[in-house]
N, C-alpha and C positions, 0 to 999 in steps of 0.2 A: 406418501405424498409425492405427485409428480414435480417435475422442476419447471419451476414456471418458462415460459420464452423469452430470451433474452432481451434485456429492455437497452438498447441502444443509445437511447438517449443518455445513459450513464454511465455510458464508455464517452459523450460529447465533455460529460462534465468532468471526468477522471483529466480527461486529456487537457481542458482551459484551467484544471489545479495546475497540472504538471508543469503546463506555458510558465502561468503566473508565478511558481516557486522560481524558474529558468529566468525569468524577466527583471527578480524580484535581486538573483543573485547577477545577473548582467548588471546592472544599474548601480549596485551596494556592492562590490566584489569582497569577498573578505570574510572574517568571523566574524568583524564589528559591524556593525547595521545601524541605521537611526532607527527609534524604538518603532517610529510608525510604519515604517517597511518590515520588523520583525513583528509586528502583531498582524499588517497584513498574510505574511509566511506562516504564522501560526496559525491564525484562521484558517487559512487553506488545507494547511497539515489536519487540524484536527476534522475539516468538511470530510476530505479524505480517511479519516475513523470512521465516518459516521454513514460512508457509502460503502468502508467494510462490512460494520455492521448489517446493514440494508442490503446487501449482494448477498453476503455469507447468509443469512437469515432465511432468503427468500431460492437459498439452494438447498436448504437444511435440509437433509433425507437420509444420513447414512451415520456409520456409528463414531461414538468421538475418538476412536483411537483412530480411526482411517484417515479422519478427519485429519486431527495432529498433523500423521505423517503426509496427508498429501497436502497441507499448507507448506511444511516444511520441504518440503520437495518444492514446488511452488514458489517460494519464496526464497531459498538461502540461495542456491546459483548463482543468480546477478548481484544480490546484495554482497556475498561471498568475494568476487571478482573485484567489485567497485572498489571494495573495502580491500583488498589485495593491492589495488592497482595505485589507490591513495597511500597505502604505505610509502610506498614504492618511491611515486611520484614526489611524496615528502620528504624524502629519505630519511625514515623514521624508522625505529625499531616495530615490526608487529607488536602488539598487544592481541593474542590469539586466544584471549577469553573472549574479545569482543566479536569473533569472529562467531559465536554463539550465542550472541543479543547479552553478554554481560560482561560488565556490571552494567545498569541499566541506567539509559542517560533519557534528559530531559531537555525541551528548549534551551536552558536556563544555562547548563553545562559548558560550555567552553570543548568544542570539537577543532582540533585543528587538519585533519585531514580529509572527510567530507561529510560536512554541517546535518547535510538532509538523513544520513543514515539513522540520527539521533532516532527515528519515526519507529524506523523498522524495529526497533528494540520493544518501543510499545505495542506494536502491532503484534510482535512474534508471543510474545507475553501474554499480551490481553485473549491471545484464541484459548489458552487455558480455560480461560470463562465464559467460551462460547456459548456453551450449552444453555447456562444463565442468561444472555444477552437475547437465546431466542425467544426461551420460558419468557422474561420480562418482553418481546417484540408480537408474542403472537397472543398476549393474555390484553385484557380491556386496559386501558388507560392507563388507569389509578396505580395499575401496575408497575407501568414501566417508571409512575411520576414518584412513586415509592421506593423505587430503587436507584432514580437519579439522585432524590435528595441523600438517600444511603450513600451515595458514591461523595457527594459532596459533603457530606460529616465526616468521614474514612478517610479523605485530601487532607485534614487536619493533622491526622498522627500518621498520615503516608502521601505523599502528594501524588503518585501515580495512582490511586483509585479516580482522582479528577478527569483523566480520560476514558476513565468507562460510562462516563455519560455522554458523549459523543455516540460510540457502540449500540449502546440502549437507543439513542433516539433514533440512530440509525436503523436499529431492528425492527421499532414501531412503524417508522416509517416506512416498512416494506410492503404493506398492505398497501398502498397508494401507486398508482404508475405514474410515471411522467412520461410526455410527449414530446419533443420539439422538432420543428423543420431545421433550424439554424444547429439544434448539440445534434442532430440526425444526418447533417451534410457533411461533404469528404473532409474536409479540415479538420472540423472537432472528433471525427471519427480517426483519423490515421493518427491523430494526436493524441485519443486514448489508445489507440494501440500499438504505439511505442511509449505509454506514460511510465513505465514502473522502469524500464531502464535510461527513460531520460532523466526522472525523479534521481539517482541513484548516478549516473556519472555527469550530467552537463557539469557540477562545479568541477569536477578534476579537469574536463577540458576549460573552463572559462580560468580557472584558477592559475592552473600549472602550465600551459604551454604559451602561455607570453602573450599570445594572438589578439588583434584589435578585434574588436566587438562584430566588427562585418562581417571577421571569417569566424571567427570563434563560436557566433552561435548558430549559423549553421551547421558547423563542421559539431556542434553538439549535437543536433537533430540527425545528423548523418549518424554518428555514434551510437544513437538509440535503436536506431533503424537497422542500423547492424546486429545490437547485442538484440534483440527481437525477434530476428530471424534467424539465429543461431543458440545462442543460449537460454534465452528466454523462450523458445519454441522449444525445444529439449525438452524444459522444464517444466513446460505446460503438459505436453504430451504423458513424461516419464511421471508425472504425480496423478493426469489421469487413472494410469496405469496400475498404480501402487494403489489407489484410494478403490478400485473396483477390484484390484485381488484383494484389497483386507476385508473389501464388508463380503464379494462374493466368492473368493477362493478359487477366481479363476481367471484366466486372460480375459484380459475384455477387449469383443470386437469392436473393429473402431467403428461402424453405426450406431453400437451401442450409445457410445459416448460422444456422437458428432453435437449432438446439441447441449452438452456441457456447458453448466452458465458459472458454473465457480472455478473451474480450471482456469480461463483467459480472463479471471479478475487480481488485484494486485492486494497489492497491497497494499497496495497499500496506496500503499500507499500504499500503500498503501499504496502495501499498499497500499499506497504508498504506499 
């Protein structure tokens, strides 16, 4: 299967999650939230599952151990960093289990050194079930509506099955393109492409360095800007690299892999 061309317009919408999480902890600073700005956060968070889904699905081509390692190349760096740096900043003892997405936490949990990381846990987790999520994104309908409701009976006696329906519909909906002039223009664009290290440190600076909201949240968007073009470009690069020697056993040149559409996606949030 070739890799499809990268759809831009979903680096506009990675990038107005990222804002909105950033705008969401400007406004509520803190762990405590009023419920309806935490379900705004959460919505977003999980939109962000669901453009995993739909990104990773629609790159699907290569085998799942490669996979693994070049998500986790991909992903731990910045998350790694953030989560160092909150220690730090908290002056808290590490908890260096979590530094490997466990024990695995949920909205619901009580984070007190940075809230958004809760994401990355699910995300690093759920690629386990990749394979699943494309089998249910590339089969008819019935499928994927078969395996949401699964996911939603399974939340009963585990509540982390409830965000692999986010995943799944994400996968379905990678058959579909989206368009737009507006997530296509320079804002929503530079805004996805610092989103997985804005995700991931704006609360340490809005939290921890005292700063009024005029300097603070830009001086967060400088901060992403940075880890981006250093840490996050690394990581893009070096999991290219790992995910074409595992499937083809051999350096890969870089035209090979210039038009790469899973490398420069997040995670997450989710990447997030």
């Amino acid at each position: 299967m070739m890799i499809p061309k990268r759809n831009q317009a979903l680096d506009g919408v990675r990038g107005l999650l990222a804002l909105t999480v950033l705008i969401i902890h400007a406004v509520a600073p803190g762990p405590l939230v009023p419920a309806y700005i935490a379900l705004i956060g959460g919505a977003a968070v999980c939109a962000f599952f669901a453009l995993s889904g739909l990104v990773l699905t629609r790159a699907w081509n290569q085998g799942f151990i490669a996979f693994l390692a070049r998500r986790f190349v991909r992903l731990w760096p910045v998350y790694a960093l953030c989560l160092g740096a909150s220690f730090i900043l908290a002056h808290h003892q590490p908890i260096w289990t979590q530094f490997f997405w466990w024990p695995l936490i949920t909205l619901r949990d009580k984070i007190v050194n940075d809230p958004p990381a809760w994401s990355l846990c699910i995300e690093a987790w759920a690629m386990l079930a990749m394979p699943f999520f494309v089998w249910c994104g590339r089969g008819p309908f019935y499928r994927a509506l078969i395996a949401g409701v699964a996911c939603l009976v399974a939340a009963d006696l585990n509540p982390y099955f409830f965000f692999g329906i986010f995943f799944i519909a994400g996968a379905w909906l990678s058959r579909f393109e989206l368009r737009s002039a507006f997530l296509e223009s320079a804002v929503p664009q530079w805004l996805g492409h610092v989103s997985y290290p804005l995700y991931l440190s704006h609360y340490l600076v809005l939290r921890y360095l005292g700063l009024p909201l005029v300097v603070s949240v830009p001086l967060a968007l400088l901060v992403a800007a940075v880890l981006t073009e250093t840490v996050e470009k690394w990581s893009i690069s070096t999991s290219r690299r790992v995910g074409h020697y595992l499937s083809h056993g051999v350096r890969p040149a870089r035209k090979v892999i210039a038009g790469d559409v899973e490398g420069s996606q997040p995670a997450a949030v989710t990447t997030a």
